[in-house]
C-alpha positions, -999 to +999 in steps of 0.1 A: -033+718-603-048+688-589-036+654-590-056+623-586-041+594-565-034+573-595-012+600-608+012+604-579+017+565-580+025+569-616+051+593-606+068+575-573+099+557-583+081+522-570+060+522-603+089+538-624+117+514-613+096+487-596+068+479-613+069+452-644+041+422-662+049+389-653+067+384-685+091+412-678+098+400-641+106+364-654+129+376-685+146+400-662+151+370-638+160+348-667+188+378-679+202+382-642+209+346-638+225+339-673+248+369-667+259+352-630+263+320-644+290+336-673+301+356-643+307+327-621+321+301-646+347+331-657+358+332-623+361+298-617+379+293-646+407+319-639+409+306-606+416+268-615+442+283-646+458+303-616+459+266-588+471+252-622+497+272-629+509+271-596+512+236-594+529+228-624+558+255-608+560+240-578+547+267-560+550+272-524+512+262-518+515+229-531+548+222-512+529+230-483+497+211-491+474+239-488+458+268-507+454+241-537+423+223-557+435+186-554+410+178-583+428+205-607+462+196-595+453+158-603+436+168-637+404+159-625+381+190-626+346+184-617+321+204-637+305+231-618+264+226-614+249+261-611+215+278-597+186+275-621+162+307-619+137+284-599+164+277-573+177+312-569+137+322-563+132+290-537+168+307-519+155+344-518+119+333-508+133+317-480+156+340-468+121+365-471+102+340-448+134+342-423+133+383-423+097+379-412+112+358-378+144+381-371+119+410-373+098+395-346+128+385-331+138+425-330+100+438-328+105+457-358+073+468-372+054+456-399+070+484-422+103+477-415+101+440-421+078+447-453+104+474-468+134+451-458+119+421-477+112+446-508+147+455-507+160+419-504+137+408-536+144+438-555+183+432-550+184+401-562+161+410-595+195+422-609+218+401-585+223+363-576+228+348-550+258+327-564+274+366-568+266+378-533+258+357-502+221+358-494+221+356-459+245+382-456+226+405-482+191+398-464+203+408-429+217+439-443+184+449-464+163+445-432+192+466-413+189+491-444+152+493-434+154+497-403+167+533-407+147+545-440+113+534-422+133+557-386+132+527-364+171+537-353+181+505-340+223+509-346+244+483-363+261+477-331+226+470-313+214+447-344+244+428-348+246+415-316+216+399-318+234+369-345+267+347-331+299+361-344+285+388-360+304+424-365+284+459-372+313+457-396+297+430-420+261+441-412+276+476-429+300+460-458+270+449-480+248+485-475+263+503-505+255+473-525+219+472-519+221+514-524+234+504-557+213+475-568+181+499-554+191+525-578+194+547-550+156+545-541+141+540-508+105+546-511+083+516-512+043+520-508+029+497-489-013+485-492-014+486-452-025+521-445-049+518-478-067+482-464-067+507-432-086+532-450-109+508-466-116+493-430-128+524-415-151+534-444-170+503-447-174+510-406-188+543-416-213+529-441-223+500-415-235+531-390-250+554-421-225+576-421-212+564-455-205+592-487-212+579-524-203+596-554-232+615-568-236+593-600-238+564-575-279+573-568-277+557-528-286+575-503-259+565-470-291+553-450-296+530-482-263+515-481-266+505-444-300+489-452-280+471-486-255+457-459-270+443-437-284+420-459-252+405-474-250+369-480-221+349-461-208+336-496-208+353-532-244+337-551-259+327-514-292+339-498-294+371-481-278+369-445-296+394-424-277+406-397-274+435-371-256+463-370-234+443-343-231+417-360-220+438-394-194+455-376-182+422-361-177+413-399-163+436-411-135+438-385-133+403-391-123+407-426-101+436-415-084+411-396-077+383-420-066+409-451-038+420-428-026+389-421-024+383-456-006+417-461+017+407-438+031+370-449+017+362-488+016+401-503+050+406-494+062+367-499+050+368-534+058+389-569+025+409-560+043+441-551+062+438-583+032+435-603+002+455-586-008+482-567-008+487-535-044+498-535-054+466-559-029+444-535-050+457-503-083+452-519-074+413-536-064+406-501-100+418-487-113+397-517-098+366-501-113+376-466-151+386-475-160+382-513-196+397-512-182+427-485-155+442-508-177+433-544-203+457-524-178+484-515-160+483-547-200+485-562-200+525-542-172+535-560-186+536-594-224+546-608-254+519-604-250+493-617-217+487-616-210+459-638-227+486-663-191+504-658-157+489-684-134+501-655-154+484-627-154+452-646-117+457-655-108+465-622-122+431-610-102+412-635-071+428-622-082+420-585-089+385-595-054+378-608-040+398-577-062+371-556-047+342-572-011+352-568-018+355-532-036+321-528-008+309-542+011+310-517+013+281-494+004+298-459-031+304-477-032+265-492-057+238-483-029+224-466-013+251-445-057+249-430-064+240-393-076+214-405-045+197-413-027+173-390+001+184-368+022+158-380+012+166-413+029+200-416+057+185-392+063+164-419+059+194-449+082+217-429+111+191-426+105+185-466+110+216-473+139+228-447+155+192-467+150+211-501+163+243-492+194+226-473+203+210-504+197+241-521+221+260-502+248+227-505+245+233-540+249+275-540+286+267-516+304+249-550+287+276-575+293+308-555+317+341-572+348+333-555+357+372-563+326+382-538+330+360-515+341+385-487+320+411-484+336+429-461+370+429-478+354+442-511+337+471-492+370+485-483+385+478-517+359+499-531+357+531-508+364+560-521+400+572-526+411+540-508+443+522-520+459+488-505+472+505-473+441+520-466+455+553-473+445+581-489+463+589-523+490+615-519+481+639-545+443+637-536+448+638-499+469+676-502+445+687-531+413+682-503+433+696-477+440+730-499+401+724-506+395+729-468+418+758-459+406+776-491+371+771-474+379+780-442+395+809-454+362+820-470+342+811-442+365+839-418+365+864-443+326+863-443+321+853-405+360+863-388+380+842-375+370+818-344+369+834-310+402+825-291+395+799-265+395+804-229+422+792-211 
């Protein structure tokens, strides 16, 4: 049996798990941060009944002046102000933008950064960052990366690299993410596909190109065909030489995987499109009239003539948009713009994001606050004392003699050692 491209992507976990419509994404957003907010306001609650309680007994904590909410032992309780959806999404964006600087910073490749900033966003689709600390949770997902794209950087390595930093807490969060990533590591990336795309469009610029059969172009004929594409989508015909072409097309090579690299993964476009229509909106951005005549090979003349072709553009036009969206492709973010200009833009926005994390300090879940502590709370078979249960510790060591046992009786006993 053979099995088209479309069908293995259909069965991959990233389109199973990880793929949703924009409506789905925001209601799932929407769902997440309600639940937190009940989460958080439960806690809090309990925890100021608790200081209460306390104070009103006199308890040692209050003799002593510490350990104590002065508001809730004075009666004045100040209403907690939680994270809207909007702000948990301007917190996880930014933390994404950050991975993309300690990955340079640790000359972790494109994958690793890419897959680390999946993980981060796809966390926090069913966590908040006023349950678990963000900057704790993105340092770990990139970590987490790190070893399922086999870069093998340890934890003892990476955490050095941050002030008073343990491997210990780069490690405490990792069965967290596991969790949250439903145990899935696999995300598909459009870089290998824009890749792909690249070298055949340098195949057709030297006549070595291959058309379906219902296409009717001959390979010679779609050399002639590009060397005569306009500049701009409706201009006049731009003749140029085969230099030139494959000058072009490079070019648009080029500026695609920049936009891979920062506003495909920055945005919701992995959540919502393929890799193969995210690589190809990205080359739509970077040469309209190239990628509307490769896109034109793939299906029989004409093209428009086709309901999937025309489809297929509609999809890669939404894709497009998303991307522009985002402000390292806006007017503003141009060379054009003054350096004091986005001086001025980058200090607005570090302001908004400062005051962002201000806020996420009074609403956080004061049960998940240390990470580190909850990870060894939660290990398996561990109690207080960080021993192993009793029972449980003779019944697996019964487990291993009655296995080693089996092993002798198959293989005979170990070779005595020389003295």
């Amino acid at each position: 049996m053979r099995y088209t491209e479309d069908e293995v992507y259909r069965a991959s976990s990233q389109f199973r798990l990880w793929s949703f419509t924009a409506e789905q994404l925001a209601a799932q957003r929407a769902e997440t941060n309600k639940a937190a907010v009940e989460r958080v306001k439960a806690a809090v609650h309990r925890q100021r009944a608790q200081r209460q309680k306390e104070s009103v007994t006199g308890s040692e904590s209050e003799r002593n002046g510490s350990g104590v909410d002065n508001q809730a032992v004075n009666g004045v309780q100040k209403e907690v102000e939680y994270l809207t959806v909007a702000e948990e999404q301007k917190i996880v964006n930014h933390l994404a933008e950050t991975l993309i600087k300690l990955g340079e910073h640790f000359r972790f490749p494109v994958e690793v950064v890419a897959t680390g900033i999946q993980f981060l966003k796809r966390f926090y689709l069913y966590n908040s960052p006023m349950t678990y600390e963000p900057q704790l949770i993105s340092r770990s997902s990139i970590f987490l990366a790190n070893k399922t794209e086999n870069h093998h950087l340890t934890a003892e390595k990476y955490a050095a690299g941050f002030p008073k930093t343990t491997a210990e807490q780069i490690l405490a969060p990792e069965y967290l993410i596991i969790q949250a990533l439903r145990f899935t590591f696999d995300v598909r990336h459009p870089f290998r596909g824009l890749k792909g795309g690249h070298m055949e469009m340098m195949a057709m610029a030297q006549g070595q190109g291959i058309a379906p059969e219902a296409h009717g172009r001959t390979a010679a004929e779609m050399q002639a065909e590009m060397l005569y594409l306009p500049v701009r989508v409706g201009g006049a015909q731009n003749r140029m030489t085969p230099e030139e072409l494959a000058s072009r097309i490079t070019t648009a090579y080029t500026k695609a995987s920049s936009i891979l690299k920062h506003a495909a993964i920055l945005t919701d476009a992995y959540f919502l499109y393929t890799p193969s229509q995210i690589w190809l909106s990205a080359h739509l951005i970077a040469d309209e009239p190239l990628t509307a005549f490769y896109l034109s090979t793939k299906f029989p003349s004409p093209p428009t003539s086709s309901p999937q072709y025309n489809k297929l553009l509609t999809t890669l036009t939404f894709c497009k948009k998303l991307l522009l969206s985002h402000h390292s492709l806006s007017p503003s973010n141009s060379s054009a713009s003054s350096e004091d200009e986005m001086k001025a833009k980058e200090a607005e926005q570090a302001a908004g994001i400062g005051a962002l994390i201000k806020k996420l300090r009074h609403c956080r879940d004061p049960d998940k606050i240390d990470l580190v502590k909850l990870n060894k709370a939660v290990k398996r078979d561990a109690v207080q004392d960080g021993q192993l249960e009793e029972q449980k510790a003779k019944r697996r060591k019964m487990e291993r003699e009655g296995f080693k046992k089996e092993a002798d009786s198959f293989w005979g006993p170990e070779l005595p050692k020389k003295e």
